[in-house]
KEVEXVEX-277560 format. One record per residue (C-alpha): x, y, z. Coordinates in steps of 0.5 Angstrom, whole numbers, padded with zeros to 4 digits, always signed. Layout:
N
XYZ
...
***
This chain:
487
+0116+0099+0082
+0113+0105+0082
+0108+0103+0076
+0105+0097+0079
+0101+0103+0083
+0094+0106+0079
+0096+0111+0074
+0094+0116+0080
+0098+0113+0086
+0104+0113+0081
+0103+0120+0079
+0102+0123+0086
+0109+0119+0088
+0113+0122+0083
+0110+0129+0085
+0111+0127+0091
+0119+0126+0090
+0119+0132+0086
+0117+0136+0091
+0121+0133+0096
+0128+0133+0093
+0128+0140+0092
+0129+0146+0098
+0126+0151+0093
+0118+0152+0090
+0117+0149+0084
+0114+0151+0079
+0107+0147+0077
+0110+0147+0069
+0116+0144+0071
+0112+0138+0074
+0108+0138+0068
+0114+0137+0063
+0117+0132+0066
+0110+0127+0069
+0107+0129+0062
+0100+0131+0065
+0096+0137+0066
+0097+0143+0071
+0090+0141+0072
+0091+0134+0074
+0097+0135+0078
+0093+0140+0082
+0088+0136+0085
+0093+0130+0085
+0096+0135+0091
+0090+0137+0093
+0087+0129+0094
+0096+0129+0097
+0094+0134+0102
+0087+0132+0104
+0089+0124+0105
+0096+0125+0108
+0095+0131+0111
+0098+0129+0118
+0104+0127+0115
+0105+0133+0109
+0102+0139+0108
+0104+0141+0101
+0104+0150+0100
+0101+0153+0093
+0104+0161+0092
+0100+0167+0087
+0106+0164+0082
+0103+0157+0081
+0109+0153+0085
+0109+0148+0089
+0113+0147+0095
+0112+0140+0101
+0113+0140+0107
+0114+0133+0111
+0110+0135+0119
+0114+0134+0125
+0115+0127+0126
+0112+0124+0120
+0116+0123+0114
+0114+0122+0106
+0116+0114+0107
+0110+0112+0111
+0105+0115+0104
+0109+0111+0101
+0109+0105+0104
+0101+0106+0104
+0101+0105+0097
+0104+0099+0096
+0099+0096+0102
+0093+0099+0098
+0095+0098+0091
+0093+0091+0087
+0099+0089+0085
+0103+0089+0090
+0097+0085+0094
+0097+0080+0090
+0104+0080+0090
+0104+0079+0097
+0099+0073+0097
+0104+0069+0092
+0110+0071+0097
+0106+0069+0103
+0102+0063+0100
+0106+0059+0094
+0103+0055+0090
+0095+0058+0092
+0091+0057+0086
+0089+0062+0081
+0082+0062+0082
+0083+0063+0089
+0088+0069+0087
+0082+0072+0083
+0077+0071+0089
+0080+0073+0094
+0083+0080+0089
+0075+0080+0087
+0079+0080+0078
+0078+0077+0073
+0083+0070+0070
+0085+0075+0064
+0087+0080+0069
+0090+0076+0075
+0095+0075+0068
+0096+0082+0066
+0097+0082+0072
+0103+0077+0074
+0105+0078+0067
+0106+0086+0067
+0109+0084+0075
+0114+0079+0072
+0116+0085+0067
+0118+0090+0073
+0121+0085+0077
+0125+0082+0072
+0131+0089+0075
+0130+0086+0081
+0133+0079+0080
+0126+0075+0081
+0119+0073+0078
+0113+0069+0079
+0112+0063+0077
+0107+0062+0074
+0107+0055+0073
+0107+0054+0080
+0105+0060+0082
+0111+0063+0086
+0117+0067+0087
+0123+0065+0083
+0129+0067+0083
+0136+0067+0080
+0138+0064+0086
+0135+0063+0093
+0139+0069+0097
+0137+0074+0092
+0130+0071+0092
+0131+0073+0100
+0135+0080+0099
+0129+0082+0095
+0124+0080+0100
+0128+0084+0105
+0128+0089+0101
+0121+0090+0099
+0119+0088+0107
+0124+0094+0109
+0120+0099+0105
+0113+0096+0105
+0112+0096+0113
+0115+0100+0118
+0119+0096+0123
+0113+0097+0128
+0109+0094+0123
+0111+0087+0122
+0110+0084+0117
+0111+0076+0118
+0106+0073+0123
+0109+0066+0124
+0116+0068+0125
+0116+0070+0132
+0119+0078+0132
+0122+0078+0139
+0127+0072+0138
+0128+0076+0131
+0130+0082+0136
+0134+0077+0140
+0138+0076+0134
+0139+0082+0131
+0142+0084+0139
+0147+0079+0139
+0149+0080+0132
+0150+0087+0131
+0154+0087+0137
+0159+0083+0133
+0156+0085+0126
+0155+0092+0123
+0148+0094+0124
+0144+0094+0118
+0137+0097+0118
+0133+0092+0114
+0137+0086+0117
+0130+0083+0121
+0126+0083+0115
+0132+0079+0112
+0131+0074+0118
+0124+0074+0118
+0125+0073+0110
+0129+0067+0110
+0125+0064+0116
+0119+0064+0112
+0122+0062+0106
+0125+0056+0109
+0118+0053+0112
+0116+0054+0105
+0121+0049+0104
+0125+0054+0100
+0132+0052+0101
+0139+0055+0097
+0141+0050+0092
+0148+0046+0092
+0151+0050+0086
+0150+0056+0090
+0152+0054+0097
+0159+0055+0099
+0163+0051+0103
+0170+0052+0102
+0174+0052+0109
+0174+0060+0108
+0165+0061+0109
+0166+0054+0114
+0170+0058+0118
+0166+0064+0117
+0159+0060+0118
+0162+0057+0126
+0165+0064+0127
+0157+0066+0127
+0155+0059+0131
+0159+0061+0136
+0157+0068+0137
+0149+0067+0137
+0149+0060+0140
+0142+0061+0144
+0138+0064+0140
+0138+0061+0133
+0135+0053+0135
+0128+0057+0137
+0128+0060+0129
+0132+0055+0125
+0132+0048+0124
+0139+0046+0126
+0140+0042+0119
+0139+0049+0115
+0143+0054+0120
+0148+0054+0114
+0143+0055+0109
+0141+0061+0114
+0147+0063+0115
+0149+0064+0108
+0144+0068+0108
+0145+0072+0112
+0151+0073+0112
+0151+0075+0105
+0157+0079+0105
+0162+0074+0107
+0159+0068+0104
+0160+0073+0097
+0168+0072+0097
+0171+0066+0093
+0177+0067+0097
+0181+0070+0103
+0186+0073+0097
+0181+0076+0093
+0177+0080+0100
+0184+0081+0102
+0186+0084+0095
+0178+0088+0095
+0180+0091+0102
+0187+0093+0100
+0184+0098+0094
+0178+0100+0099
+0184+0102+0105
+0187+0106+0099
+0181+0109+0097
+0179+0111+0104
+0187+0114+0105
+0187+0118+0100
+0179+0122+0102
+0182+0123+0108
+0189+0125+0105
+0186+0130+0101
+0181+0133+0106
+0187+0132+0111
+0182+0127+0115
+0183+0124+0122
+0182+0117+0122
+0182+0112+0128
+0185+0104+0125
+0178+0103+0129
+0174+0108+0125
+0178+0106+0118
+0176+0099+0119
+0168+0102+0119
+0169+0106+0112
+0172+0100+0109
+0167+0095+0111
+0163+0100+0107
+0166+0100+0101
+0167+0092+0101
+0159+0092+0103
+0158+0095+0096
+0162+0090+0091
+0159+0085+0095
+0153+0087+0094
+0153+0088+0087
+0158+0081+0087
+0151+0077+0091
+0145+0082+0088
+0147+0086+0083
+0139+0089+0083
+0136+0095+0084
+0136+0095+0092
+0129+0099+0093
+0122+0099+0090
+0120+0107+0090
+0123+0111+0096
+0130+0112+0096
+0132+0114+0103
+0139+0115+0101
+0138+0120+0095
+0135+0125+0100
+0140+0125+0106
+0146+0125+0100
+0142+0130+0098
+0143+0134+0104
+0151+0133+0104
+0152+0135+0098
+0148+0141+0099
+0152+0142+0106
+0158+0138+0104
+0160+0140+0098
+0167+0139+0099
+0167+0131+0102
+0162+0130+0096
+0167+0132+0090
+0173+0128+0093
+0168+0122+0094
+0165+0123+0087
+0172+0124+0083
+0175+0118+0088
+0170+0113+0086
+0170+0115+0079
+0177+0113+0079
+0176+0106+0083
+0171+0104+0078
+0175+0106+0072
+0180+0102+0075
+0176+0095+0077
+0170+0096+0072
+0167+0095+0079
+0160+0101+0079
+0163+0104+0085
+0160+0111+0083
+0154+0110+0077
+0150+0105+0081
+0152+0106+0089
+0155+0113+0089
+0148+0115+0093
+0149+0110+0097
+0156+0110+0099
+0156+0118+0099
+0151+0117+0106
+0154+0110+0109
+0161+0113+0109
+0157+0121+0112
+0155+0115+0117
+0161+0112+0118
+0167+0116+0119
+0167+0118+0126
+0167+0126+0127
+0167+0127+0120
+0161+0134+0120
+0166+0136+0124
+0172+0135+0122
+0169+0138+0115
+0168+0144+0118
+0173+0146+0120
+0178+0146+0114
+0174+0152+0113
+0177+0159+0113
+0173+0165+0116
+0169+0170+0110
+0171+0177+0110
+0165+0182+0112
+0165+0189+0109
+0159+0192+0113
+0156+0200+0112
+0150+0203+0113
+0147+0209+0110
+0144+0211+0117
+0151+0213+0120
+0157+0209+0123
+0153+0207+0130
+0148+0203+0126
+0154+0199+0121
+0157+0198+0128
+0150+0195+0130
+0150+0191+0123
+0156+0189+0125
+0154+0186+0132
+0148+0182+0129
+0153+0179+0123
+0158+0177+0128
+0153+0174+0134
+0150+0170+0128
+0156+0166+0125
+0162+0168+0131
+0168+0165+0129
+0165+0165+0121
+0166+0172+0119
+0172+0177+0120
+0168+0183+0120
+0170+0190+0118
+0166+0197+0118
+0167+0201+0112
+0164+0208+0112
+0166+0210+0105
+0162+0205+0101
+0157+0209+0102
+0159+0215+0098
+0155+0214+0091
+0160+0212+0086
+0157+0210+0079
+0164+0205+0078
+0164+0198+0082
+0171+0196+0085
+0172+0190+0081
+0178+0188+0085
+0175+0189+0092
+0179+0185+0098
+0173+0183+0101
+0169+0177+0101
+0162+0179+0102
+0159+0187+0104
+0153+0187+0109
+0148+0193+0108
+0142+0196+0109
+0142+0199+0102
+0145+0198+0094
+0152+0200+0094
+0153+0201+0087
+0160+0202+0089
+0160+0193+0092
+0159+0188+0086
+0153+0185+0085
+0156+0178+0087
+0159+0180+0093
+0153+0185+0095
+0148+0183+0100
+0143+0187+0104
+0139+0187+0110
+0134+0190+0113
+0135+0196+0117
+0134+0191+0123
+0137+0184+0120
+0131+0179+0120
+0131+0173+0122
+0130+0170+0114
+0136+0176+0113
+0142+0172+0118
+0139+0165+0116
+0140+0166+0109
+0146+0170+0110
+0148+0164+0114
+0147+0161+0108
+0151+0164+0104
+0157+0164+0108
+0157+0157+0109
+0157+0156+0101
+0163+0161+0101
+0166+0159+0105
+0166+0152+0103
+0169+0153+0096
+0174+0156+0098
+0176+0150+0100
+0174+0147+0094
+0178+0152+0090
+0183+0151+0095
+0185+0142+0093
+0189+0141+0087
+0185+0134+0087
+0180+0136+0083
+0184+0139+0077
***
């Protein structure tokens, strides 16, 4: 979706996501090699960053010509984008066509202020991005198709999702307070989904437009009828403000996406049964705990992908996605609940030809962080504390100081001990050293450089905080090496 932006916007969204996905400072020729522009370019496309979104960004260039961002304290890199979709012609019009099918072309090219020849470059350039999401426009009757009306939908609240904040929206005939009412009382029996009120608001739209879900792909066996009055009986009240009463399946077909999705109770019963094994062997593995409830809940999650891919096998986001940046955080910081997901997931598309892993991993990786209850947690737990040699080449009073900090910083993390000999110049490194680390203030020949980490006389706050750092690490591999799974 992103090249339906101008040539400048699109650049700055993959800086942007470059700069945003990584902790370190990146340098500008690696930014140049993989957007083929010059640094030149990408300069002042920061600068042109910084100068129009400075209160949600601030991006930091070092003597070295590398960049690093920063998001500012309560903004996020997602409102710059939501901007740019606003802003940007195609998705304008894009816009128009979704809020007034059928608006003639000569007023499409007023309102736009483009040309004929443009408005259909345009629509046919549209057409070819929105062809990965399952959708196009029709250019007859100058309106958004899909493969079938629930996708049309998904990708609407796909698109309103990540095009609007919550705060701003976006349907102004669909009234949002009763939508909110809705969502309450459906979350209370449904798990929560963050772009549910725009799937509502989508689907209200597209059904006072007259679009409706065609017999071919409505499903009225006695398993989705049982579903569909099971959802009457827990939103009665609210839905006959929303819904003419004679599309409350159609609506519900909709919304209910998930459970409309299965052929059969033998088939979401054989699906939940390979999900249940798959979440047991994660938790056998890394000796999880797992409350009945709390299993049930990491389930859903992977049933949710196989219908997702069953009902909308698309790409579900349009330039931002949110999901690859948190699961970027665990696998920095959980490593280990990473790789046994990863191989699990591998092995369950192997089996079902179902992609678990190629295309939902990101997604699944973070739902389930969400999901399984007191899973941080329980993570770090399983890991065993570092062995610390301390020295110091100011006495042993001082060691015993470094000693102090380290311990006080990382508590039960550490078993520290203070080692006076490292200090002697030996020219030959201890290659079978039994500790795991060695805090000094000094280069001690004697320490392999891989283990060998040093302070300054009094340890800053940038030397405990990447101490930390490394400890967390090492002690995560630990457990990595630890777990016979991974072979």
């Amino acid at each position: 979706m992103k090249t339906l932006l101008s040539n400048s916007a699109n650049r700055q969204v993959l800086i942007i996501e470059q700069l945003k996905y990584s902790d370190e400072w990146v340098p500008v020729k690696q930014i140049v090699e993989s957007i083929d522009a010059s640094p030149k370019t990408i300069i002042r496309d920061c600068e042109d960053i910084e100068e129009r979104w400075g209160h949600i960004v601030s991006i930091q260039r070092s003597a070295s010509s590398a960049l690093h961002l920063t998001e500012k304290k309560g903004h996020t890199v997602s409102e710059i984008f939501s901007e740019m979709i606003q802003e940007s012609v195609a998705f304008q019009l894009l816009e128009k066509i979704i809020f007034f099918p059928g608006k003639s072309r000569l007023e499409l090219q007023e309102e736009l202020f483009i040309s004929s020849a443009n408005l259909y470059r345009q629509i046919i350039k549209m057409n070819e991005v929105l062809a990965s999401f399952g959708v196009y426009i029709d250019r007859t009757n100058v309106c958004l198709s899909g493969e079938n009306e629930i996708q049309t939908r998904i990708f609407l609240a796909i698109y309103f999702s990540e095009a609007y904040d919550y705060n701003n929206w976006p349907f102004p005939t669909v009234e949002r307070a009763k939508v909110e009412q809705l969502v309450e009382k459906m979350t209370s029996v449904y798990p929560q989904e963050l772009s549910l009120p725009f799937l509502i608001g989508a689907t209200i739209l597209r059904q006072n437009q007259g679009f409706v879900v065609s017999d071919s792909h409505m499903k009225k066996k006695k398993y989705h009828m049982d579903v569909y009055h099971f959802f009457l009986l827990n939103i009665q009240g609210v839905l006959p403000e929303l819904v003419q009463k004679e599309l409350y399946l159609d609506f519900a077909s909709t919304i209910l996406w998930r459970d409309f999705s299965w052929d059969n109770r033998e088939e979401e019963l054989r699906i939940e049964k390979l999900c249940k094994e798959s979440i047991q062997l994660v938790a056998e593995v890394l000796n999880l705990k797992n409350s009945e409830a709390n299993q049930q809940k990491c389930i859903y999650v992977l049933k949710s992908f196989y219908c997702l891919f069953k009902t909308y096998p698309h790409k579900n986001y349009l330039i931002y996605n949110r999901c690859w940046s948190a699961s970027k955080t665990i696998h920095k910081r959980f490593a280990v609940f990473n790789k046994v997901l990863e191989k699990n997931l591998r092995d369950l598309e192997t089996h079902t030809k179902i992609p678990w892993y190629s295309v939902y991993y990101v997604f699944i990786l973070f739902e389930l962080f969400i999901a399984w209850e007191d899973l941080p947690q329980q993570l770090y737990a399983l890991r065993q504390p570092v062995s610390v040699e301390i020295a110091s080449n100011r006495g042993l009073d001082h060691a015993q100081l470094l000693g102090y900090c380290v311990e006080r910083n990382l508590n039960d993390k550490v078993l520290v001990n203070i080692n006076p000999t490292l200090t002697k110049s030996e020219t030959r490194e201890v290659h079978h050293a039994n500790f795991d680390l060695c805090v000094t203030n000094f280069l001690a020949k004697s320490v392999p450089k891989e283990k060998l980490f040093i302070v300054e006389d009094i340890p800053s706050a940038k030397n405990l905080t990447s101490l930390q750092d490394l400890i967390e690490k090492h002690r995560m591999e630990m457990v990595i090496e630890q777990l016979t799974y991974l072979e």
